[in-house]
DSSP file (Angstrom, degrees, kcal/mol; ACC not computed):
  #  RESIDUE AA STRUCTURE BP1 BP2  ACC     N-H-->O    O-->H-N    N-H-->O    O-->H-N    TCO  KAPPA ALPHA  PHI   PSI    X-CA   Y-CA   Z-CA
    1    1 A X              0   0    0      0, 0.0     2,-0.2     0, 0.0     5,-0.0   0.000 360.0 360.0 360.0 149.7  245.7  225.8  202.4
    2    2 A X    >   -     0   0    0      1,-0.1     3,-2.0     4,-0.0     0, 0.0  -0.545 360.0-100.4 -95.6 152.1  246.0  228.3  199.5
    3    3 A X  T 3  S+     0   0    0      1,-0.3    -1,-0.1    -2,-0.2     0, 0.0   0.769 125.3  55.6 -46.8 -30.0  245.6  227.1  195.8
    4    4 A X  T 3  S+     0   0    0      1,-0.1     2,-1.4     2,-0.0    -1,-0.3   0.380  90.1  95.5-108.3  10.4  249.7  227.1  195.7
    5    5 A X    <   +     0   0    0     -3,-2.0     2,-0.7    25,-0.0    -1,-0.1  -0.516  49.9 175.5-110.0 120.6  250.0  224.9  198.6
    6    6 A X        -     0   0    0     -2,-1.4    25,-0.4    -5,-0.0    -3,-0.0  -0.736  19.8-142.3 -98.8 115.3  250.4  221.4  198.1
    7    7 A X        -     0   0    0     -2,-0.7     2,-0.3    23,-0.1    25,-0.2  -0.211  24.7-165.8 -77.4 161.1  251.0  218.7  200.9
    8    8 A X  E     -a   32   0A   0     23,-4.3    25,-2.4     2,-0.0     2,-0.1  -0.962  19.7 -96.1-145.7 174.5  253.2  216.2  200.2
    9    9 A X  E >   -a   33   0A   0     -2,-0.3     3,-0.7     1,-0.2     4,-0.1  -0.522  36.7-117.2-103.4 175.5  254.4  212.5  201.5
   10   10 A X  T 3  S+     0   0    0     23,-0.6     3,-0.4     1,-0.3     4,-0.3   0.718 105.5  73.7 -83.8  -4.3  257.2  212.3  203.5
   11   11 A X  T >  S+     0   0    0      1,-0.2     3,-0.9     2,-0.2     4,-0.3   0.740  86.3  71.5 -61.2 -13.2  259.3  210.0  200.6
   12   12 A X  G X  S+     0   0    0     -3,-0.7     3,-1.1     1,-0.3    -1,-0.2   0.848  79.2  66.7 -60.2 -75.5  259.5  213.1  199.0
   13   13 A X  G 3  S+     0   0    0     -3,-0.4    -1,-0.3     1,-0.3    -2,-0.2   0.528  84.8  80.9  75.0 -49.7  262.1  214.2  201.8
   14   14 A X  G <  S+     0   0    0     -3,-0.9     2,-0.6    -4,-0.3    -1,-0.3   0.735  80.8  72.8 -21.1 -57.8  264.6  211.3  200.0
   15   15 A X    <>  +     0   0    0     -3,-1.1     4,-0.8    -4,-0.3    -1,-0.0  -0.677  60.7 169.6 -56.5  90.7  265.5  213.8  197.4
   16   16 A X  T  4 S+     0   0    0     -2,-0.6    -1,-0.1     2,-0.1    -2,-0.1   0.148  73.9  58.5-140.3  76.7  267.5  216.0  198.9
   17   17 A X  T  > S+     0   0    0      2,-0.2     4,-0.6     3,-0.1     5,-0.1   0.339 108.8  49.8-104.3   3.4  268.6  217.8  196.3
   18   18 A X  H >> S+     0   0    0      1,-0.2     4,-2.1     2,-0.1     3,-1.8   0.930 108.1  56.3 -84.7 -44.8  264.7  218.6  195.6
   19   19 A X  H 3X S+     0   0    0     -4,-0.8     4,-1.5     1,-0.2    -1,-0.2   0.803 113.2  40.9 -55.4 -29.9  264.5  219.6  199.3
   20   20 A X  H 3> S+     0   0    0      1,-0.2     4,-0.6     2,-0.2    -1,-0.2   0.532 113.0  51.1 -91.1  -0.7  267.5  222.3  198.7
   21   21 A X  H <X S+     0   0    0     -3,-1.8     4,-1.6    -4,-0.6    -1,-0.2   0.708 107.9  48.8 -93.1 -27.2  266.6  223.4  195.9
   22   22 A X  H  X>S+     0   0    0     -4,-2.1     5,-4.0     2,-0.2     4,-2.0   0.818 113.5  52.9 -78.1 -36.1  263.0  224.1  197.1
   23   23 A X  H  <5S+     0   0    0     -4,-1.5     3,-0.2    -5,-0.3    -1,-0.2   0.970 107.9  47.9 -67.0 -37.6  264.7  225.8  200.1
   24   24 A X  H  <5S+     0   0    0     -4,-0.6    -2,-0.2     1,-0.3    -1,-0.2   0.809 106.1  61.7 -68.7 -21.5  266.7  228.0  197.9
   25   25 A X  H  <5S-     0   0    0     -4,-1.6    -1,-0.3     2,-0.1    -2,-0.2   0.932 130.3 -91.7 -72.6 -27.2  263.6  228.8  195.9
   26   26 A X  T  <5S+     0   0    0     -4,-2.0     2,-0.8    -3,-0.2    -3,-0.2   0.593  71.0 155.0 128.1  20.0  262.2  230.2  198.8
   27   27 A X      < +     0   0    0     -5,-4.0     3,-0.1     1,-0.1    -1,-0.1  -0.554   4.4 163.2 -54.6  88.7  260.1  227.4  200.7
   28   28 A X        +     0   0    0     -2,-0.8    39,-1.7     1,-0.2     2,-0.3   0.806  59.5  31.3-101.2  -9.0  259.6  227.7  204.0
   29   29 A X  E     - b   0  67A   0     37,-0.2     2,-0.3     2,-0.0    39,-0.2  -0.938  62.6-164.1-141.7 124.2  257.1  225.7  205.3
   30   30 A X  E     - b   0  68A   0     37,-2.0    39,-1.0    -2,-0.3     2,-0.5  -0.829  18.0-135.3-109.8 131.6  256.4  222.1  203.7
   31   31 A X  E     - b   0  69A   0    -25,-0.4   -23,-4.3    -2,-0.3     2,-0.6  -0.920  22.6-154.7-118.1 136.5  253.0  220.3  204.6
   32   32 A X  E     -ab   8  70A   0     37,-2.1     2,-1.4    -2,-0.5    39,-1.3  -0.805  15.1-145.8 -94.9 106.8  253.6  216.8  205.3
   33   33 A X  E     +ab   9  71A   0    -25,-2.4   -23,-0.6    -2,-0.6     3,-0.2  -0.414  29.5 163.4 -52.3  81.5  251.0  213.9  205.0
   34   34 A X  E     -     0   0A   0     37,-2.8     2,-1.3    -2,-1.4    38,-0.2   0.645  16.7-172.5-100.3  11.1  252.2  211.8  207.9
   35   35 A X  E     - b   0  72A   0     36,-0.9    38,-1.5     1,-0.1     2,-0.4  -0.102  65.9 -24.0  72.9 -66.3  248.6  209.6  207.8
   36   36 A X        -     0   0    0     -2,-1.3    -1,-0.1    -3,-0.2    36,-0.0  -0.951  39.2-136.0-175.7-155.1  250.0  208.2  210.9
   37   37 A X  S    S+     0   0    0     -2,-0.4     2,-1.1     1,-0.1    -1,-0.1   0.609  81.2  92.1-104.6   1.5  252.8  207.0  213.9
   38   38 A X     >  -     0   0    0      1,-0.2     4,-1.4     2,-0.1     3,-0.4  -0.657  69.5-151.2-106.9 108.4  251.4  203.9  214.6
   39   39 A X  H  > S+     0   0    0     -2,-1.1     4,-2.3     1,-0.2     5,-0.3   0.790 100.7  51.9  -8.6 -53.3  253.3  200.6  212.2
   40   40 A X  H  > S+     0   0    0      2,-0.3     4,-1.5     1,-0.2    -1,-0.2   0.953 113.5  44.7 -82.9 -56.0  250.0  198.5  212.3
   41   41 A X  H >> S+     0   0    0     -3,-0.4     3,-3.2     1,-0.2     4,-1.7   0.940 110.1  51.8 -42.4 -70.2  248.0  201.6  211.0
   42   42 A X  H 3X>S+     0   0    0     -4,-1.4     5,-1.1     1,-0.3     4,-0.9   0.778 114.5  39.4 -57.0 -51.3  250.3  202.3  208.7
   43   43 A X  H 3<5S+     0   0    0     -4,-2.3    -1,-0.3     2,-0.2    -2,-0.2   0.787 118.1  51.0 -84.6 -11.5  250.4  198.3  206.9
   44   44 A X  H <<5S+     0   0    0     -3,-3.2    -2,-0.3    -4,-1.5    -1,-0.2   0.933 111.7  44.6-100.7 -25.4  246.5  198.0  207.4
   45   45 A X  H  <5S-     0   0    0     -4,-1.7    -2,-0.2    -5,-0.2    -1,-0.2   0.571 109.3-137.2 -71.7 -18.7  246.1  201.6  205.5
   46   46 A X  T  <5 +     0   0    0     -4,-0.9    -3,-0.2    -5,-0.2    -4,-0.1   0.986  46.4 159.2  52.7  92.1  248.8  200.0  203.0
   47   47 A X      < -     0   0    0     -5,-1.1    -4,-0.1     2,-0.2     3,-0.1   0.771  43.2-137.6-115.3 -44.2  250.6  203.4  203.1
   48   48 A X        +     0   0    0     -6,-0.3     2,-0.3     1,-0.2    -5,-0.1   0.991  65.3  95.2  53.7  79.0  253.9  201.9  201.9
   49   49 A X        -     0   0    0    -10,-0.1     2,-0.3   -39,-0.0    -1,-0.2  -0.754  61.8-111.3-150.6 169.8  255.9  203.9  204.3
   50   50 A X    >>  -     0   0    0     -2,-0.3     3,-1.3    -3,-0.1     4,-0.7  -0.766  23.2-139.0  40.2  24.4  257.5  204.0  207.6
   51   51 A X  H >> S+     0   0    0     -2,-0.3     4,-1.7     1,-0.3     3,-0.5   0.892 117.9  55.4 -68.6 -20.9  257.6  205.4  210.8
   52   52 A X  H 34 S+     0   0    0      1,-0.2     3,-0.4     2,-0.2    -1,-0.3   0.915 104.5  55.5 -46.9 -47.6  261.2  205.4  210.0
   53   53 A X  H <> S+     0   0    0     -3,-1.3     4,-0.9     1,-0.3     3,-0.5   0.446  98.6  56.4 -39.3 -29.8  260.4  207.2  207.2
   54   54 A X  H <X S+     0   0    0     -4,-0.7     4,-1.3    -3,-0.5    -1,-0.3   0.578 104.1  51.4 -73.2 -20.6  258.8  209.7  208.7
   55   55 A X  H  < S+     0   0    0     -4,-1.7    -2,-0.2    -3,-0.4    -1,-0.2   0.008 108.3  55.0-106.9  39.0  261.6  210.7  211.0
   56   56 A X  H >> S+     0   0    0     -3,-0.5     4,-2.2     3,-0.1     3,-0.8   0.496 101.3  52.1-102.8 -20.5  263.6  210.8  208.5
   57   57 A X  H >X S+     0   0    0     -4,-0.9     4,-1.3     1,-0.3     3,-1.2   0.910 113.3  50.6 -33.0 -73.3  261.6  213.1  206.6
   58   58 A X  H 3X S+     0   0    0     -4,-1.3     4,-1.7     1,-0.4    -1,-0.3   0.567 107.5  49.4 -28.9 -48.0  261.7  215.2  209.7
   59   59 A X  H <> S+     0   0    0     -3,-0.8     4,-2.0     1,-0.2    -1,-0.4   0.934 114.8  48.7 -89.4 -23.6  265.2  215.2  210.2
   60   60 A X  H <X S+     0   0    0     -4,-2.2     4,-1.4    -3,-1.2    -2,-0.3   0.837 111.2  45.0 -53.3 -48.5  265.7  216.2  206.6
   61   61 A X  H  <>S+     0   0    0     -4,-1.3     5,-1.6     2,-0.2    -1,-0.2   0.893 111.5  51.1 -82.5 -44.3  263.6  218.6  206.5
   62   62 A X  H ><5S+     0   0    0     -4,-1.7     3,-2.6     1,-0.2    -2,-0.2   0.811 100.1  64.4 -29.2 -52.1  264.7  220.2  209.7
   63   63 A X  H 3<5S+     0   0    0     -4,-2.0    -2,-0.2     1,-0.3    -1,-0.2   0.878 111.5  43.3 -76.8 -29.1  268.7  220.2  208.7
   64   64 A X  T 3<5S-     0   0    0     -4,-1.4    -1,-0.3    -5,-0.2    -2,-0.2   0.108 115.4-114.4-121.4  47.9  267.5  222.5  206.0
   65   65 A X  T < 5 +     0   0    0     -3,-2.6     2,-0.2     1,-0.2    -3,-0.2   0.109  60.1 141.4 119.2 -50.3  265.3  224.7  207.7
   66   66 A X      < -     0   0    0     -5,-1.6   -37,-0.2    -6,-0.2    -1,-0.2  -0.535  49.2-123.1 -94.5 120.0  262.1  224.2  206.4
   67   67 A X  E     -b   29   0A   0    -39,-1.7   -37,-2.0    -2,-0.2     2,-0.3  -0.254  28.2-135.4 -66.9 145.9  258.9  224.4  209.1
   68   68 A X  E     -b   30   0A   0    -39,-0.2     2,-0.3   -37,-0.1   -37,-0.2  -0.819  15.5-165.6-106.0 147.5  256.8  221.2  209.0
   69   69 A X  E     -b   31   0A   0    -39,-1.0   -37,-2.1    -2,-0.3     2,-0.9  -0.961  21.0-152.7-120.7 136.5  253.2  221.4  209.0
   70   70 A X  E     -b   32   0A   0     -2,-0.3     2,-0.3   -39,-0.2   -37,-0.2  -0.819  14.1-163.9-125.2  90.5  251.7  218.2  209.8
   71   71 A X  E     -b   33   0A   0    -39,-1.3   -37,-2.8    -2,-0.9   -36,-0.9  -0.653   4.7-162.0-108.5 146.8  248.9  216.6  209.1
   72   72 A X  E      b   35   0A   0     -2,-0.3   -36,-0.1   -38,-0.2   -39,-0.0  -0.883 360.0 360.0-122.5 138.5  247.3  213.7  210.6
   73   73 A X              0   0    0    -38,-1.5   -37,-0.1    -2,-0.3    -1,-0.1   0.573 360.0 360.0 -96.9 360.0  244.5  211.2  209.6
């Protein structure tokens, strides 16, 4: 990743009016901290999110466009 790319978690993906605004600036590929898929990971890592959360990130992010890059712990 380049000094202006910044991963982010997938709650960002809530907002989305930040997600359409980010497309209309000229975003095209958002990298996503998704740590990981499995619940049990996810509560002993105390992650406070999701696996719901992550596909909704995903569909969010999809309906406007925007390429995921994905990283996994």
């Amino acid at each position: 990743m380049s000094k202006k790319e910044k991963p982010v978690r997938a709650d960002f993906a809530r907002d989305t009016e930040l997600v359409r605004l980010m497309k209309k600036a000229g975003c095209h590929t958002v990298y996503i901290g998704f740590e990981s898929v499995n619940p049990r990971s996810l509560n002993g890592m105390k992650k406070k999110q999701t696996v719901a959360d992550l596909v909704r990130a995903v569909k969010v992010l999809r309906r406007h466009r925007l390429k995921i890059h994905g990283m996994f712990v």
